[in-house]
Every structure is written in C-alpha cells, then in structure tokens.
C-alpha positions in Angstrom: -5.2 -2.3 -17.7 -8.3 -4.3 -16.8 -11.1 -2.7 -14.2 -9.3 -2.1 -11.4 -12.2 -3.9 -9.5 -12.3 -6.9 -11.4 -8.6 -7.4 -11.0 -8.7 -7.1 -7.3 -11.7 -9.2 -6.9 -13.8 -6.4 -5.3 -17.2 -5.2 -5.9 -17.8 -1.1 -7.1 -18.9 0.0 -3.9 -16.2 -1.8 -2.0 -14.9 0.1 1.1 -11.3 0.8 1.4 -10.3 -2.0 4.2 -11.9 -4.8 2.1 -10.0 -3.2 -0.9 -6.5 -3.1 1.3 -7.7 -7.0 2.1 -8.0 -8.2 -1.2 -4.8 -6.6 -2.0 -2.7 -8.1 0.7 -4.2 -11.6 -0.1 -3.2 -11.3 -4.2 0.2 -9.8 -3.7 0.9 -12.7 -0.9 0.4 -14.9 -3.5 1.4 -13.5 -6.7 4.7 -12.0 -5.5 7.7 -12.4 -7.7 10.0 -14.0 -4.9 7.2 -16.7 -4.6 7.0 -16.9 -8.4 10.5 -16.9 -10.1 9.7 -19.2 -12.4 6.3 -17.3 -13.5 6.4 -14.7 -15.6 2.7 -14.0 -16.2 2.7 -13.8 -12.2 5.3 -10.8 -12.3 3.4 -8.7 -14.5 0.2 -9.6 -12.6 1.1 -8.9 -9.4 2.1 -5.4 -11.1 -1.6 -5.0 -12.0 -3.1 -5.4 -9.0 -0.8 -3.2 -7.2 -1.5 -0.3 -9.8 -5.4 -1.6 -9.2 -4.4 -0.9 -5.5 -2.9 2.0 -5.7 -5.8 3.8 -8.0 -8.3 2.8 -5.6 -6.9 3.7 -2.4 -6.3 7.2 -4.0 -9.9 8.9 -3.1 -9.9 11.4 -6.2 -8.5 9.4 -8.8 -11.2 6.6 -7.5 -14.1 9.2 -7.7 -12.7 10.0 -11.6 -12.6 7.1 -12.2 -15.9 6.0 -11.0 -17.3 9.1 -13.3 -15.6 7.5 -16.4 -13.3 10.7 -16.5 -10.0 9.0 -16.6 -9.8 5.0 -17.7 -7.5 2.2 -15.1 -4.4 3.7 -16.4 -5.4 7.3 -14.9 -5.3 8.7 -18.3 -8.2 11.4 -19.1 -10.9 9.5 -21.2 -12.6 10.6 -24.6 -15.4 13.8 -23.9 -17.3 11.9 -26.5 -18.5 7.9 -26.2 -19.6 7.3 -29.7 -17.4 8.0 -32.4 -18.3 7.3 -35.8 -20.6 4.7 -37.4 -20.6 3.2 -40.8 -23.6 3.2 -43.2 -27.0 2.5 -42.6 -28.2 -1.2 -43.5 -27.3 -2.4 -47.3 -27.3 1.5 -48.8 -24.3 3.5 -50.2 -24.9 6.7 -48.3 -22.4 6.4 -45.0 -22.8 8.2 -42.2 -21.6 10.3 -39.4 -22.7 9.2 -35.7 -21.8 11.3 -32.1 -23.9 11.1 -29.1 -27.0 10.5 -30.8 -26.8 12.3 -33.7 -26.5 10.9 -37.2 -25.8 12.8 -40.1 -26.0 11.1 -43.8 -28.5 9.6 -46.3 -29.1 6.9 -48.8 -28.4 9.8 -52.0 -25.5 9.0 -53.8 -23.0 12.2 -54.7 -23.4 14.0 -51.2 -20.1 16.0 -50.4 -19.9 14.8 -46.5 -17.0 17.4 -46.6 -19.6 19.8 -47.0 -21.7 18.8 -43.5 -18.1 18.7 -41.7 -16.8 22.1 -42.8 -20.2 23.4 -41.8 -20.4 21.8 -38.2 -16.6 22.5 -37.1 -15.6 25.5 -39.0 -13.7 24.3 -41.8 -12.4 25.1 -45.3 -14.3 28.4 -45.7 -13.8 32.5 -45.2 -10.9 32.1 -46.1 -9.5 31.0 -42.9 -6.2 29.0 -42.3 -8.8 26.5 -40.9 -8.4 24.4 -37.7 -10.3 21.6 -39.4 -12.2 18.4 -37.8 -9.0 18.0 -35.2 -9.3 21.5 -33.7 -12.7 21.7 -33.8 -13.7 18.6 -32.5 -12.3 18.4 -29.4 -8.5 19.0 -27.6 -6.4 16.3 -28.6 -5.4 14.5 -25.7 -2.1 14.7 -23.9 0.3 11.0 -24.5 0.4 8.6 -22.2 2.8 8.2 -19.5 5.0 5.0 -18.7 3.7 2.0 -16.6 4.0 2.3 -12.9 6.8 -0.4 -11.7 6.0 -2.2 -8.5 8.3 -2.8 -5.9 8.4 -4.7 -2.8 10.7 -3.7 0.3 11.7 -5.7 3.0 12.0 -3.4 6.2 13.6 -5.1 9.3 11.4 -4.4 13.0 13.9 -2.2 14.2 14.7 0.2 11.1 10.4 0.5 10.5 9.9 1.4 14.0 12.8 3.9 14.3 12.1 4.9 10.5 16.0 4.3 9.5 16.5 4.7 6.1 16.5 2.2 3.6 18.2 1.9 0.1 16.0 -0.1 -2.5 17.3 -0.4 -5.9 15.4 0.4 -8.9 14.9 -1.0 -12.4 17.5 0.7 -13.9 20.1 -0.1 -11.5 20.1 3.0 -9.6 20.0 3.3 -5.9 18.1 5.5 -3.8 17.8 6.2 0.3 13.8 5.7 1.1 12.4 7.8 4.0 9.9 5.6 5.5 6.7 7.7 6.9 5.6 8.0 10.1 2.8 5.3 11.2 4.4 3.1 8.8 3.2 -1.0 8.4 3.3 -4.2 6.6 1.6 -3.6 3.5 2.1 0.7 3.2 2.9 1.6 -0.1 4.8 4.7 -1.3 5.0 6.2 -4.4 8.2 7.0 -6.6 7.1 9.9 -9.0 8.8 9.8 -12.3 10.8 6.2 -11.8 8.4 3.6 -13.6 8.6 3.1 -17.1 9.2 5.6 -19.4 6.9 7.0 -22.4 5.3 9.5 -24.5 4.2 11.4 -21.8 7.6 11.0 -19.7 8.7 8.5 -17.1 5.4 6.4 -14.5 6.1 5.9 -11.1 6.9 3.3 -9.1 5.2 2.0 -6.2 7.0 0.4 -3.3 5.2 -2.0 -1.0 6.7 -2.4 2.6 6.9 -5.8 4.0 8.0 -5.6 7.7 9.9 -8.4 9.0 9.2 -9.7 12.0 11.3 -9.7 15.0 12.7 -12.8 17.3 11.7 -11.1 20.2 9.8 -7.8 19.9 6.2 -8.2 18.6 3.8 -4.8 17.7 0.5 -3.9 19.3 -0.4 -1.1 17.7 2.0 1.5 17.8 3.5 0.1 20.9 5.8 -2.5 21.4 6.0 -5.6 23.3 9.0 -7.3 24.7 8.7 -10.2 27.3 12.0 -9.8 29.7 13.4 -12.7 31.6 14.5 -11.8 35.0 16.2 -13.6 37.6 14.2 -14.9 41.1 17.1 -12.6 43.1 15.6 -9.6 40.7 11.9 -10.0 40.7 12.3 -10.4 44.8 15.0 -7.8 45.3 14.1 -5.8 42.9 16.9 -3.1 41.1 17.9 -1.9 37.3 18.2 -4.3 34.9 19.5 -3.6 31.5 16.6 -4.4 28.4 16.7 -3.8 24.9 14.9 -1.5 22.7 14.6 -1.0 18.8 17.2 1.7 19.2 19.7 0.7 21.8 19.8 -1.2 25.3 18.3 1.3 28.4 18.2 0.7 32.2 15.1 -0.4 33.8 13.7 -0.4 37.3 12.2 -3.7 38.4 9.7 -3.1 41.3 11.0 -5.5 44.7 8.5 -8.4 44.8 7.7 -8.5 40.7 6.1 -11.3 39.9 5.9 -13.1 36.0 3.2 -11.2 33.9 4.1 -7.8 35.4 4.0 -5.1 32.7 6.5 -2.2 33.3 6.1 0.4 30.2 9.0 2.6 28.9 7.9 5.8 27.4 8.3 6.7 23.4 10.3 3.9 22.4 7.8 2.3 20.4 6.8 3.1 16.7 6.2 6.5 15.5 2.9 8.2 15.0 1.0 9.1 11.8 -0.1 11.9 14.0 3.0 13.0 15.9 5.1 11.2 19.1 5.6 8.0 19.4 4.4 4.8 20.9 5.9 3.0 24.2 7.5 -0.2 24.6 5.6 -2.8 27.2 8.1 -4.6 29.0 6.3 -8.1 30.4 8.8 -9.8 33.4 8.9 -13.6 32.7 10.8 -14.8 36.5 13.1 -17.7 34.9 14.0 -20.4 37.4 17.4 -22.2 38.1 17.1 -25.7 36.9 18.4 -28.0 39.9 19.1 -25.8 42.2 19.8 -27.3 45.4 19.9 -24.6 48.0 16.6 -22.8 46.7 15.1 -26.4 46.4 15.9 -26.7 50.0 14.6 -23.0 51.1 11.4 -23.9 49.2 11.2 -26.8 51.0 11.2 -25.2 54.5 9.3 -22.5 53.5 5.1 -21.7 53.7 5.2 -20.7 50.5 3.4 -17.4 51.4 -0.3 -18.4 51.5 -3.1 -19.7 48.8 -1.7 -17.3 45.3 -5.3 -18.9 43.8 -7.4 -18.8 46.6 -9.3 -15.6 44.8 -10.4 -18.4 42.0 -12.2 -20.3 44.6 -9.5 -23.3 44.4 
C-alpha cells in the first residue's frame, strides 16, 4: 500500500479530525454503491479505509512514523541498505550495509571468507547458522488484506445500539454489537475476517453509515423530535402520547404551551461513550384547524391577549 498520507490527501503532521475529514470526504465518493461499474474505485476506497484506519490507531501511527512497520503494518527491515554491486568498471564486487563496504578491485578474493568471518559461518566445526541466522531474525509472513465494509445502521437501532447482521465476504453472517457513542462514520474492526495469507486471515473494517430519520434528528447525544399538538392541548394542557427510538411514552404538556416550547424526556436519547445515556428534546409545534368556523369566530370576538411582540419594540 501507498503512504497512508498520500492516499488520504493529508500532510505528516496532520491532526486526527482533519485525518477523520479527509476520510469521510474520499469514502463519500469512492464508495462501491456509488461506483458499481468501477472497479479500480472498489479497491481504492479499500486503501484509504486501511490508510484510515492505521492513522487513527495512535501506536501503529507512531511505528509507523519511526519507519518500524511499512502502510501494511508489517514490521520493516532492521537494516536500510542491503547489498551493492561492484564499484565503477572493476571485477572485484562488493558487500554494502549501513555504510560499510567490504570488497576490492583484486581478482581471486574468496568473499565466502569475509562472510564466514563477520556472521559465524563454516568454521569450528559448528553446524553453522550461516548469513540467514546471523544476519538478522527472518521476518514473520504477511497477513491477508484488511476487507472494508460499509454498514447501513437505521436512527433507531444506532441509538438504542440493536444489533445488526452484516454479511461478510465469504458469505457468512454475523450479529454486530454496535459500541456505545456510536456515529456516522465509526468504524470497527473484525479481527481475523479479511483476506487470508501467509501469516493467517486480515481483518475487516466496518464503516457505519447512520441513516437518517423522517422525523427524529441528533444533537449530540440527544435527540430532537418536534411534536404537533392540538390548540385544545397546548391551552388545556394534559398527557399526550410521543414517540421515542424505542417505543411510544406518555408526556405531560404544561396548560398554556405555546409552539417552540421544549419539554425534555430523560435517557432516551443515544448512549454514551462514557456511560448513561442522552435525552430526547421534545419541541411542541401548536397545529391549527384549517377553516374552522367556530374558533374563527372566538378569535374574532376575542382581545387576543395583549401585544406577544411588544418586548421587540414593534
């Protein structure tokens, strides 16, 4: 995989909301149910979620940063140089490691000799670990790709956190717990059910896209419903029966409620990364009769209770 900053656009240094940004901007447009007929935009929109996802993970982003593991998260080579061929137009070859260079322009030099010597090879009569025990711990194989995945989670399930059964490549389903303080654009990961290779199975990473609701909106972790109430409720007053992202409870409207009147129900918002839940903020919206005669007429005779904007001056 490329630099994970280069394929999300970001600089080094980049802090993690503009890297979260960036993210949710690329896999808008390069997801696949936006692309069907693009290949190349499948497997890229896999890149930059794996980009994502290293980069939001503080210790693999500091290892990486160090050039201790490459984009992949695999462990990178102890030693940056590796060999070197011969020097200029002469027949002598050459060894080359951090610096050093072993070699010469002589012709008939046993290089076998200079390698037995620096990593403990042929001689004293030893079974002999050789260059690839001396040199350095062979590194362990490489896992599979991470597979991305993107879930749509309806309002209500995401705020109530009801389970929800994605399935995966291989055509196996599974129930997902959705975490507390969850959002559109949190991403979970799937250990061990990516791709699979030398080094076993990668995981996959699920992206949760919540879907909005046609009446209930999010502020926070709080949620907002506007109620329509009757004029004979908002004068009167008395219970009125609202909905909630679980199930329908009973409400008190105050006598004398007028439109814009907030009335909050406790816990029955979204839960908390931190424990408890949000409340849901119930805004009364007094709907009118259209054509209605007899209140026409009682308007008509009425005051109409003094000046409602004389505090505005008007």
């Amino acid at each position: 995989m490329a630099d994970p900053y280069s394929t999300l656009g970001v600089a080094r240094g980049a802090s993690e909301a503009d890297i979260k940004k960036a993210y949710r901007k690329l896999a808008k447009e390069l997801h696949p149910d936006r692309n069907k007929d693009n290949p190349k935009a499948a497997e890229r929109f896999s890149q930059v979620t794996s980009a994502y996802d290293l980069l939001t993970d503080k210790e693999k982003r500091a290892r990486f940063d160090r050039g201790e593991i490459d984009a992949d998260g695999n462990p990178t080579s102890p030693f940056g140089a590796g060999f070197a061929g011969g020097r200029g137009g002469g027949g002598g070859g050459g060894f080359r490691s951090q610096g050093f260079e072993f070699g010469g322009d002589g012709e008939g030099v046993d290089m076998s000799d200079i390698f037995e010597g620096l990593f403990g090879g042929r001689g004293g009569g030893g079974g002999g670990g050789g260059f690839a025990s001396g040199f350095g711990r062979r590194q362990p194989p490489p896992k599979g790709a991470n597979v991305a995945y993107r879930l749509r989670v309806p309002f209500v399930d995401a705020a109530a956190l009801a389970p929800q059964r994605i399935t995966l490549g291989d055509g196996k389903t599974i129930d997902l717990k959705l975490p507390a303080g969850v959002e559109d654009g949190t991403q979970m990961r799937l250990s061990g059910k990516g791709e699979a290779g030398p080094g076993g199975a990668g995981d996959a990473i699920v992206t949760i896209e919540v879907v909005p609701h046609r009446f209930f909106t999010r502020d926070g972790d709080d949620v907002r419903l506007d109620l329509p109430v009757t004029l004979g409720e908002a004068v009167l007053g008395g219970p009125v029966k609202v909905p909630t992202v679980e199930k329908p409870v009973m409400l008190t409207v105050p006598a004398g409620s007028t439109s814009g009147k907030v009335l909050r129900l406790k816990g029955k918002g979204f839960h908390k990364k931190g424990g408890g839940r949000g409340d849901q903020l119930v805004t009364l919206m007094v709907d009118l009769p259209a054509n209605d005669a007899a209140l026409k007429q009682f308007v008509e005779g009425w005051d109409g209770g003094g000046n409602p904007r004389a505090a505005m001056g008007v």
